[in-house]
C-alpha positions in Angstrom: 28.6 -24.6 13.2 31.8 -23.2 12.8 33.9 -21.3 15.6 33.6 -18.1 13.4 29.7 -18.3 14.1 30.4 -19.1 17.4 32.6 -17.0 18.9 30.9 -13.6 21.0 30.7 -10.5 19.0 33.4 -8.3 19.6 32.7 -5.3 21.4 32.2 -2.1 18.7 35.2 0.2 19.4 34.2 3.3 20.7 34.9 6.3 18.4 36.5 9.3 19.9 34.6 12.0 20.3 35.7 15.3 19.6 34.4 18.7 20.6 34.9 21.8 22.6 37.1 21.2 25.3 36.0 21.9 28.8 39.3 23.2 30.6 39.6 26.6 30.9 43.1 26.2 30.0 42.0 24.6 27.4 39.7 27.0 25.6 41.4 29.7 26.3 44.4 28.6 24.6 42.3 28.1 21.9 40.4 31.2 21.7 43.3 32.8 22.3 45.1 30.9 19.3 42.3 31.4 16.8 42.2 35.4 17.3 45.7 34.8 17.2 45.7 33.8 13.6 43.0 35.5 12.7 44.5 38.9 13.8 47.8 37.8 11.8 45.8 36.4 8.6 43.8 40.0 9.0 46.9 42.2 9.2 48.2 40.4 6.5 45.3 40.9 3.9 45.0 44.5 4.7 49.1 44.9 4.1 48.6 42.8 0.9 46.0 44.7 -0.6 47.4 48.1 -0.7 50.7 46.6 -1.8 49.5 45.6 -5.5 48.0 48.9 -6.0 51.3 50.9 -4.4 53.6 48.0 -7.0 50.7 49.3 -10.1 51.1 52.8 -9.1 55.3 53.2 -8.7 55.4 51.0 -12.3 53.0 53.7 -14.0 55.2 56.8 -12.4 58.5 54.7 -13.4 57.0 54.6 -17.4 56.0 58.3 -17.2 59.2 59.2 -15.8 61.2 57.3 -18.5 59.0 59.0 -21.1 59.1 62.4 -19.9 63.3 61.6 -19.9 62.9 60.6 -23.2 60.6 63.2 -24.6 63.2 65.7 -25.2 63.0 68.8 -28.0 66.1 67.0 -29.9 63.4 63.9 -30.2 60.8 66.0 -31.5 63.7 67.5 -34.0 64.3 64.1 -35.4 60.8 63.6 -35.9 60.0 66.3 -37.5 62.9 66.0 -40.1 63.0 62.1 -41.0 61.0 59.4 -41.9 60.3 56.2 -40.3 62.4 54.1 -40.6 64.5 51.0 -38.5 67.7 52.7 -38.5 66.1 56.1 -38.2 67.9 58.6 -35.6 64.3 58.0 -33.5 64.5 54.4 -33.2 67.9 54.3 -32.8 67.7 56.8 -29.3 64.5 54.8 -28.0 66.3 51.4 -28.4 68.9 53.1 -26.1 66.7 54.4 -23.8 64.4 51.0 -23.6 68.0 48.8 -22.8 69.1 51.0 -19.8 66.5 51.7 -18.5 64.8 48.3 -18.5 61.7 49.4 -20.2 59.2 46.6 -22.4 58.7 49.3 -25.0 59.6 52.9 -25.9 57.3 54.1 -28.8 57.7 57.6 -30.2 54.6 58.8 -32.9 54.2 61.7 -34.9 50.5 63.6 -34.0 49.0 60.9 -36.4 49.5 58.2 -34.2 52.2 56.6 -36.4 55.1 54.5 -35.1 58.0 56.3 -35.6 60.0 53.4 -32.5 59.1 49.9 -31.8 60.8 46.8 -30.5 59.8 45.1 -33.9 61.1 47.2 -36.6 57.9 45.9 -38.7 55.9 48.3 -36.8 57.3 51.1 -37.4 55.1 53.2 -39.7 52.0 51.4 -38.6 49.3 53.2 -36.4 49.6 52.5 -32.7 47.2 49.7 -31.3 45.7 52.3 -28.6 43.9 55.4 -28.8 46.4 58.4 -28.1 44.0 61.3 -28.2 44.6 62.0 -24.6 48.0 62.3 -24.6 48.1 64.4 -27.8 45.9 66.5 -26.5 48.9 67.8 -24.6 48.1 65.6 -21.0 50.2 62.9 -19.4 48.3 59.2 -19.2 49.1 56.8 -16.5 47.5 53.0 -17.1 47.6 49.6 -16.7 46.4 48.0 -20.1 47.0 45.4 -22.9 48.3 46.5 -26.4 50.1 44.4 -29.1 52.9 43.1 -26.7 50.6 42.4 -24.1 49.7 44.1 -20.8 51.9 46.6 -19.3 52.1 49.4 -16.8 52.1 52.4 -19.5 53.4 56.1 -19.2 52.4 58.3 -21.8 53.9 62.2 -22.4 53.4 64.9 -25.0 56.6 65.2 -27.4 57.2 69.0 -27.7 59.7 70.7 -30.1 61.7 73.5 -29.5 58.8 76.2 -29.4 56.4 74.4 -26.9 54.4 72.8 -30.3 53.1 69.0 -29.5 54.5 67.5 -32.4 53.9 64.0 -31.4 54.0 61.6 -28.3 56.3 59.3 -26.4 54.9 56.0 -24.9 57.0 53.6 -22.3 55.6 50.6 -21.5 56.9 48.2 -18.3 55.8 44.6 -18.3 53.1 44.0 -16.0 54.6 40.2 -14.8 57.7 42.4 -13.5 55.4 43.8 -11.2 53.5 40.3 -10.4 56.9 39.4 -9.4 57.4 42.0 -7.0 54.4 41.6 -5.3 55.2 37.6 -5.3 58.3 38.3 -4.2 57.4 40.1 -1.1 54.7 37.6 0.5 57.4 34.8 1.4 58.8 37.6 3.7 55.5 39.2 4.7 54.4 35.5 5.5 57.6 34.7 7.1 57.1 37.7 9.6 53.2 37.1 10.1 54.5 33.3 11.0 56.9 34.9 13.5 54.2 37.2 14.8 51.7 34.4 15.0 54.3 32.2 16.8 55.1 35.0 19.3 51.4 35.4 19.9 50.9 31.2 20.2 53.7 31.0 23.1 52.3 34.0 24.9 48.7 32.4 24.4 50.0 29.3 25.8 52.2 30.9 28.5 48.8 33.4 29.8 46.8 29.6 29.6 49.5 28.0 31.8 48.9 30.5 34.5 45.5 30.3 34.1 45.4 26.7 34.9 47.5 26.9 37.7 45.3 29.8 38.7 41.9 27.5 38.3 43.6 24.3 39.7 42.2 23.2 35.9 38.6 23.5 36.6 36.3 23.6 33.5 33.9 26.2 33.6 30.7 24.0 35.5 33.0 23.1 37.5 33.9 27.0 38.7 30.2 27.8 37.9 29.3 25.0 40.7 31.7 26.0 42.9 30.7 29.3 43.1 27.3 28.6 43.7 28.2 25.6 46.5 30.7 29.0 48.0 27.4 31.7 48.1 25.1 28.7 49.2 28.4 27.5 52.2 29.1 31.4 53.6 25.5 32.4 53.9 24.3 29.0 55.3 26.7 28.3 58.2 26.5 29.5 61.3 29.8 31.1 61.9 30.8 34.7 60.6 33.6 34.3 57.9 35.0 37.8 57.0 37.5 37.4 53.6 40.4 40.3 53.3 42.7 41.3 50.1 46.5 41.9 50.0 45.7 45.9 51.1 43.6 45.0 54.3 40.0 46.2 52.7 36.9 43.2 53.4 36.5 41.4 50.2 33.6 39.7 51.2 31.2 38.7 54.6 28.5 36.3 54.9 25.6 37.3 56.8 26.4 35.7 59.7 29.6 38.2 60.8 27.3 41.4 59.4 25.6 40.2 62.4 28.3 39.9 64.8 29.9 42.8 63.9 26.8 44.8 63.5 27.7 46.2 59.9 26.0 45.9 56.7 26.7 44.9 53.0 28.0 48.1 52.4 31.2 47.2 54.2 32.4 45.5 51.1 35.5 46.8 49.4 36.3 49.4 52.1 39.6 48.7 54.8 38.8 47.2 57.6 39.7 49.5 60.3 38.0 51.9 58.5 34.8 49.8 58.7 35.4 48.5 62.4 37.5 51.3 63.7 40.2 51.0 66.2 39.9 48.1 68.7 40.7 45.0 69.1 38.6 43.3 66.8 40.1 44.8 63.8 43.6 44.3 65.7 42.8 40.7 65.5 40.9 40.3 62.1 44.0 42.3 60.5 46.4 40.0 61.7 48.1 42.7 64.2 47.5 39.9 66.9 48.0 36.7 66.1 47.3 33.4 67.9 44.3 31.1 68.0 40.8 31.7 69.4 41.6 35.0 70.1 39.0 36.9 72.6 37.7 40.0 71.2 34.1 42.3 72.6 32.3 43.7 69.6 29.4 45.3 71.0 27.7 43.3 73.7 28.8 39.9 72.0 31.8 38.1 73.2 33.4 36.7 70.0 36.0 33.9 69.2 38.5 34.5 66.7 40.9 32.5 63.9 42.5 34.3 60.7 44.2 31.8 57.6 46.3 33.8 55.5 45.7 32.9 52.0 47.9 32.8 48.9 47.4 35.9 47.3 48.5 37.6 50.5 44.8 38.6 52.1 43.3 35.9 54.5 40.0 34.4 55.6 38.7 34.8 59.1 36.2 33.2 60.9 34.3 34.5 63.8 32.3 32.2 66.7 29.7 34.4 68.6 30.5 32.9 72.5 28.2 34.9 74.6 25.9 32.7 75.3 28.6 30.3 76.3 30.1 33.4 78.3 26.9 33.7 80.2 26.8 30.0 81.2 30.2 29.6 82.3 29.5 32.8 84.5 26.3 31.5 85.4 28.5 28.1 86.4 30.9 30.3 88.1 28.4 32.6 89.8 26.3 29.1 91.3 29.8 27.1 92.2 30.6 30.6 94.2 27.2 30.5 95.6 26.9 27.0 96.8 30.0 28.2 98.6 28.8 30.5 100.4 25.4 28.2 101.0 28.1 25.3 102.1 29.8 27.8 104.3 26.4 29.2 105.9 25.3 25.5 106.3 28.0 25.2 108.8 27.8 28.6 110.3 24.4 27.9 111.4 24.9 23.9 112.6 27.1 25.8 114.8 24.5 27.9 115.8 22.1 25.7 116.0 24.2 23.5 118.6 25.0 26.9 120.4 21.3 27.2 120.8 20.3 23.4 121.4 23.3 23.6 124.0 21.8 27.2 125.7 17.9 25.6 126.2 19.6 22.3 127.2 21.4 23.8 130.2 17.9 26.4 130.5 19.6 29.7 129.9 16.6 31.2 127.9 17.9 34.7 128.3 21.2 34.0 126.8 19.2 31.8 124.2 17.4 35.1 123.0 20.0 37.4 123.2 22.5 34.9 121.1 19.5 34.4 118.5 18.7 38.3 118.3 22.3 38.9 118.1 22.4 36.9 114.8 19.6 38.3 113.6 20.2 41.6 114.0 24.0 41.2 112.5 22.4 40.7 109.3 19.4 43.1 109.2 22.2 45.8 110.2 24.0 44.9 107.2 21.5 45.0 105.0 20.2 48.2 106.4 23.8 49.6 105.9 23.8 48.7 102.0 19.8 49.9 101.5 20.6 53.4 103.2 23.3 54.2 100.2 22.1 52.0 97.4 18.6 52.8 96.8 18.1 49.9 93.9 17.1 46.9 95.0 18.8 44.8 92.8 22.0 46.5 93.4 21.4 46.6 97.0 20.6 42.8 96.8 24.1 42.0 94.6 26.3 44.0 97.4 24.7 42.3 100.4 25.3 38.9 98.9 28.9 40.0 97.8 29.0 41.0 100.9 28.5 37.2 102.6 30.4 36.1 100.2 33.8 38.2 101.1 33.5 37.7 104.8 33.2 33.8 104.2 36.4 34.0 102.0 37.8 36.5 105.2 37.7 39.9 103.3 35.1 42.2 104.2 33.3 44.2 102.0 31.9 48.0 102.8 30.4 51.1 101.2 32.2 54.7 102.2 30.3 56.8 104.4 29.9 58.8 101.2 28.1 56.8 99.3 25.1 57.4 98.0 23.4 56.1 94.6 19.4 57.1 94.2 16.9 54.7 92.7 17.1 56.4 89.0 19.2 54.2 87.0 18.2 54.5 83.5 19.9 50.3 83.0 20.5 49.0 86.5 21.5 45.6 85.4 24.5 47.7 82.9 25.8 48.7 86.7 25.2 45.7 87.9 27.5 43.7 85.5 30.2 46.4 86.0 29.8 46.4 90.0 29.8 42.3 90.3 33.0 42.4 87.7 35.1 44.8 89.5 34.0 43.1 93.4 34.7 39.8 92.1 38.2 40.7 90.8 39.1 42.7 93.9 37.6 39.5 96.5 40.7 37.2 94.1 43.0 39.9 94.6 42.4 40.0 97.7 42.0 36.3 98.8 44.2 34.8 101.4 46.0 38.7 102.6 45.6 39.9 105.9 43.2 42.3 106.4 41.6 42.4 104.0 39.5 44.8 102.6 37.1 45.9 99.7 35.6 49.1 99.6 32.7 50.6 97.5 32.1 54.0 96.7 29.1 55.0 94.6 29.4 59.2 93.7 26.6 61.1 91.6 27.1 64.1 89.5 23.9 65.1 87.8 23.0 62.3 86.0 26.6 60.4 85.7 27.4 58.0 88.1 30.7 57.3 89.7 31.8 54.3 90.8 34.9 53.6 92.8 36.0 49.5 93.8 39.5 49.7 96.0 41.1 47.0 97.4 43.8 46.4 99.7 45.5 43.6 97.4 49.1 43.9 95.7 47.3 46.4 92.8 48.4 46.3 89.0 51.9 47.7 87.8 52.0 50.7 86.2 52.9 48.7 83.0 49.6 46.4 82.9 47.3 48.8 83.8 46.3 48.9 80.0 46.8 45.1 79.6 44.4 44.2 82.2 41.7 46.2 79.6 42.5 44.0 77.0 40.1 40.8 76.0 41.8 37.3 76.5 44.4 38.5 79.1 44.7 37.6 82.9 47.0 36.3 85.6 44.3 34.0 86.7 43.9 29.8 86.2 41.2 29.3 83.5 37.8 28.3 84.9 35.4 25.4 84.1 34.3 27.5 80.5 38.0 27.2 79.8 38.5 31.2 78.8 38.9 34.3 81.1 40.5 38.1 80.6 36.2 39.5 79.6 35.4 40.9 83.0 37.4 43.9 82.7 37.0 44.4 79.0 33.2 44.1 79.2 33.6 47.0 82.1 35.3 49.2 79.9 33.4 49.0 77.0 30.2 49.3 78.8 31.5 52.8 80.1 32.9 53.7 76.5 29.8 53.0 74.9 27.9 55.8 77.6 30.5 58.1 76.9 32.7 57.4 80.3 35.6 55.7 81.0 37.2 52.9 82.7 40.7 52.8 84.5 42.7 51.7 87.4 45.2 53.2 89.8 47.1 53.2 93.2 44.4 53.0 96.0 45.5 55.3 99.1 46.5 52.1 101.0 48.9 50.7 98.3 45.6 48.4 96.4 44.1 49.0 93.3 41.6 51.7 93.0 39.4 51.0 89.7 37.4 53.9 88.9 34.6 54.0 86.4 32.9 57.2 85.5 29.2 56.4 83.3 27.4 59.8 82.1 23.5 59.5 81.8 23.3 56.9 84.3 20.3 58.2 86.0 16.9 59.4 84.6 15.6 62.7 85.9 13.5 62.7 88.7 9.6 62.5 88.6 7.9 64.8 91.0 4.7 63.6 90.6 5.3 59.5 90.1 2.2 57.3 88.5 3.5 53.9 90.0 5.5 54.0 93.4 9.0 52.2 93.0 9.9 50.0 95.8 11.8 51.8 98.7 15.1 51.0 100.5 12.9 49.4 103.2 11.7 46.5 100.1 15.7 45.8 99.6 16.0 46.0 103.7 13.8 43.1 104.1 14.8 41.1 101.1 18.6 41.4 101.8 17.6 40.9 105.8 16.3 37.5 105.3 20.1 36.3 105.1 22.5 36.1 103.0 21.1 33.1 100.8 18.3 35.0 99.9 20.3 38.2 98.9 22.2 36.2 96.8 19.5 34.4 95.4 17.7 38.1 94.6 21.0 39.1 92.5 21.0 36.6 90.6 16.9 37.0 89.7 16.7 40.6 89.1 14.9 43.5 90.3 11.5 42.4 90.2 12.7 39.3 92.9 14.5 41.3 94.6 11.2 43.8 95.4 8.9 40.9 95.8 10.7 37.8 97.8 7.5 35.7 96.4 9.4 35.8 93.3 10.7 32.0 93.2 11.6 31.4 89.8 15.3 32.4 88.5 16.0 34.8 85.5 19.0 33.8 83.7 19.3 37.6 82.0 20.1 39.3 84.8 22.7 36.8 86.4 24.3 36.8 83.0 24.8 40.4 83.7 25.4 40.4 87.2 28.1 37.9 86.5 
């Protein structure tokens, strides 16, 4: 067998296929090319076309001209006197005429149709070759046709003697491959300026392309056609709010997710963004006016996360992470880290009492015994009693007597004003709730570690609003910070275990804005901070004539009278525990907003 049979087959090479590219830069440098040239072969026809006829058309008038020049009443003189003849006076003055002006022919004929000029003398005498009724019919004839010295642009005019009397005719020919030439002679520069043209259009083709690809990072069309549908499929998927803005500060876009943390609709599309959010924070943060990362910001009731990317065309993308729920656990953290505390603190409070007591029966003073047990007692029944007299709800009652432990275990002490009085007619207790246990908490830091130290409460009711006054006896805020301190994300205190703080205050005032009230701080008559917040439509009208009985001050007595573990514990239930102490199991809602 020969090595030629066997050798392997060589592999089949594989033929370049070519087709319509898939770049956009690609096709639309060519479809911009091909209307390009078809645009320049277009304008070209069109010019083309009306050139032959306008070259046919100034040849005729040129041969009509030189006949009606040539046609003159001497002519017709000389016509009408001689013969016919090659060295006639006739001939002789068209031959003139023909050389200067350029003419093929200049014929003269008598009203017979006779020859009385021709290039070749033998003609002369001989009938012309083409009918010249028209012409002696006393009208001028414009043509293009063929006669005996071929085809010509022809101008035909009566020949009129003296008195006005058509006595014959004069016909000028021009030679039709003059005009050819003309026409022939202009493409080169016609083409030469539609090549130009066409160039100009290629380079600007080819620049707009350029961009374009830049522009697409050289995608092909499935592969911006996939994109797209992996972007709709990616912003309305994830869980995070992604809000896209142009150059000019108007949305662009927003995924389902932030039409649900920002409590707007698809309608927000295309319109600015404060106009859409109005002025706050959040569109402070989302337009870039504050910058940093995980910004703070309070849209409604949801406690939101922040981060804006400005993008190349000068708008940016921002994303939004809803963090309430991660609020309400790291106050719910703080809230039971505060109250084991106070549980840790009571723990020792009564071993010492208990060893009081053990020590009174050891040494058999009963009577001391019961007067040191129903002194105890009676110190916490009396504040509870004190709270229930002013704050008719129990679950408010409940919060301030377990603020209340809390203070006077961290050495402030914490008191309603003799003026105080706040019915049981809130239309939202929990809403006061949350404002009450942010301003108390915020006055027992300030207040921390001062001698002295106090906290009062002041609860006020006009008509249906309530006002609410916290003052403490701490350094109070600076004039200039007493607008700061409103703002989510700030505050002079260490971060706590949920790593973010600066919402306490923030989520006071907005709760008042949102009822219509307000929210601010000043100097407190002993040199504190006075926060006062005003909340119209607090309370519901009273019912004369009630279906169900509400629980009385006397259910909040003995709740908050069973110590100060089981006051706390009510706050952090809600008002149904704190009316029925057989209530056991905890409800996170309420500590969330008691927190």
């Amino acid at each position: 067998m020969s090595p030629a049979q066997t050798s392997p087959p060589r592999p089949r090479a594989r033929r370049r296929r070519f087709g319509w590219p898939q770049r956009v830069f690609s096709q639309v440098l060519l479809m911009q090319l091909a209307i390009a040239t078809g645009v320049t072969v277009l304008a070209t026809g069109l010019f083309l076309a009306p050139l032959s006829a306008q070259l046919d058309d100034q040849a005729m008038r040129r041969a009509l001209a030189i006949a009606g020049t040539t046609a003159s009443p001497r002519l017709a003189a000389d016509v009408t006197r001689t013969q016919p003849s090659a060295r006639g006076p006739v001939q002789t003055e068209a031959e003139r005429i023909r050389t200067s002006t350029g003419a093929e022919y200049v014929v003269v004929m008598d009203t017979r149709g006779v020859r009385w000029s021709h290039t070749d003398p033998a003609a002369i005498g001989r009938r012309v070759s083409t009918d010249p009724t028209d012409v002696l019919a006393g009208r001028d004839v414009m043509e293009i046709d063929s006669g005996t010295l071929g085809r010509s642009a022809r101008g035909k005019t009566p020949l009129r003697d003296a008195d006005g009397r058509i006595v014959g005719a004069v016909s000028v020919g021009i030679e039709y491959d003059s005009v050819r030439d003309r026409l022939l002679a202009a493409i080169p520069g016609l083409l030469a300026y539609a090549g130009g043209a066409l160039a100009a259009g290629a380079l600007a083709a080819y620049l707009i392309s350029r961009r374009l690809q830049r522009q697409t990072h050289d995608l092909a069309f499935s592969d911006i056609s996939a994109l797209l549908a992996e972007r709709e499929a990616m912003l309305h998927g994830i869980r995070e709010g992604v809000v896209a803005l142009d150059r000019n500060g108007s949305v662009r876009l927003m995924n389902d997710e932030a039409q649900r943390l920002l409590g707007l609709g698809p309608e927000a599309a295309g319109r600015p963004l404060d106009e859409v959010l109005g002025r706050g924070r959040t569109a402070d943060v989302l337009a870039g006016r504050v910058t940093g990362e995980d910004l703070l910001t309070v849209r409604g009731h949801r406690v939101l996360i922040a981060n804006r990317m400005p993008t190349d065309d000068g708008g940016a993308v921002a994303t939004l992470r809803d963090r309430t729920e991660l609020e309400r656990l790291g106050r719910e953290l703080d809230s039971t880290r505060g109250l084991i505390d106070a549980l840790r603190a009571q723990d020792h409070e009564h071993a010492n009492r208990m060893h009081t007591l053990l020590g009174l029966l050891e040494l058999e003073m009963h009577e001391e015994a019961v007067e040191f047990v129903t002194e105890v007692v009676g110190v916490h029944r009396a504040t509870a009693e004190q709270v229930t007299e002013k704050v008719h709800d129990p679950l408010l009652a409940a919060l301030l007597v377990g603020k209340a432990t809390v203070s006077a275990e961290r050495g402030a002490s914490l008191r309603l004003t003799p003026d105080s009085l706040l019915p049981d007619l809130l239309v939202d207790p929990r809403e006061l709730v949350t404002v009450v246990g942010n301003l108390v908490d915020n006055a027992l830091d300030a207040v921390a570690g001062t001698p002295g130290a106090r906290i009062d409460v002041s609860f006020r009711t006009e008509g249906r609003t309530v006002v609410l006054r916290v003052t403490d006896s701490g350094p109070g805020v600076p004039e200039e910070r007493r607008e700061l301190i409103f703002t989510e994300g700030w505050s002079t205190k260490a971060l706590p275990l949920h790593g973010k703080r600066g919402l306490g205050l923030p989520l006071v005032r907005r709760l008042a804005e949102r009822r219509g009230g307000t929210a601010r701080v000043a100097d407190g008559l002993d040199g504190g901070a006075e926060f006062t917040v005003v909340l119209p439509d607090a309370l519901t009208e009273p019912d004369p004539v009630p279906d169900v009985p509400a629980p009385g001050p006397e259910s909040a007595a003995d709740t908050a009278a069973r110590g100060p573990e089981a006051a706390a514990e009510a706050a952090l239930r809600g008002p149904e525990a704190a009316a029925d102490p057989a209530l056991r199991r905890p409800d996170p809602e309420p500590a969330e907003e008691a927190r």
